[in-house]
C-alpha positions in Angstrom: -117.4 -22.9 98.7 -116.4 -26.1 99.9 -117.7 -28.5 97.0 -115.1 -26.1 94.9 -112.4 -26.7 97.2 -113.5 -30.7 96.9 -113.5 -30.1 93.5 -109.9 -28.5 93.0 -108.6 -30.9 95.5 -110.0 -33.3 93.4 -108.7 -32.2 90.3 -105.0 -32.3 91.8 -105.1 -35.6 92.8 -106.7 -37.1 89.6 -104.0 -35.5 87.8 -101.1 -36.3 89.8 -102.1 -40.3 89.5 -103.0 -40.3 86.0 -99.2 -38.3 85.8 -97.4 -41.3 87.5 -99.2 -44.1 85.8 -98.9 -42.6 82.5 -94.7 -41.9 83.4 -94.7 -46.1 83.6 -96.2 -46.2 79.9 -94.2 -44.0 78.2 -90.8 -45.1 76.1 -88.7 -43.1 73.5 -90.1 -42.4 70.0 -87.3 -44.8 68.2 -88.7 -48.0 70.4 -92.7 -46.8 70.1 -92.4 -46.4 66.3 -90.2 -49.3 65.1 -92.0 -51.1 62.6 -91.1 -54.6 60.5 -90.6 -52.3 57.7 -88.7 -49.0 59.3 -85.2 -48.9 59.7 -84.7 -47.0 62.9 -81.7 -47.7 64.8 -79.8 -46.3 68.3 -80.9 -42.1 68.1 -77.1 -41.4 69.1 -76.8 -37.5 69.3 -79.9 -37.4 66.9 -82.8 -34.6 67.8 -84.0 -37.6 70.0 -81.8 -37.8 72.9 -81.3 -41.6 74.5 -82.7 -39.6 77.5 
């Protein structure tokens, strides 16, 4: 019983880091697919919030 309690315990931490140091990676879809050749500009009020 307690190596499963390690185990949960564990799992919450892991996922709780990973969490906040994926959060730092992360940026909107109109900067993360802006290619040379696409013509994306500011999403405004688009289905893409700024936020």
């Amino acid at each position: 019983m307690k190596s499963f309690v390690a185990a949960v315990a564990f799992a919450v931490v892991a996922a709780v880091g990973v969490a906040m140091v994926l959060n730092n990676f992360q940026e909107s879809s109109s900067v993360a697919f802006t290619t040379t050749g696409a013509r994306v500009s500011d999403p405004g009020h688009n289905l893409i919030g700024p936020g």
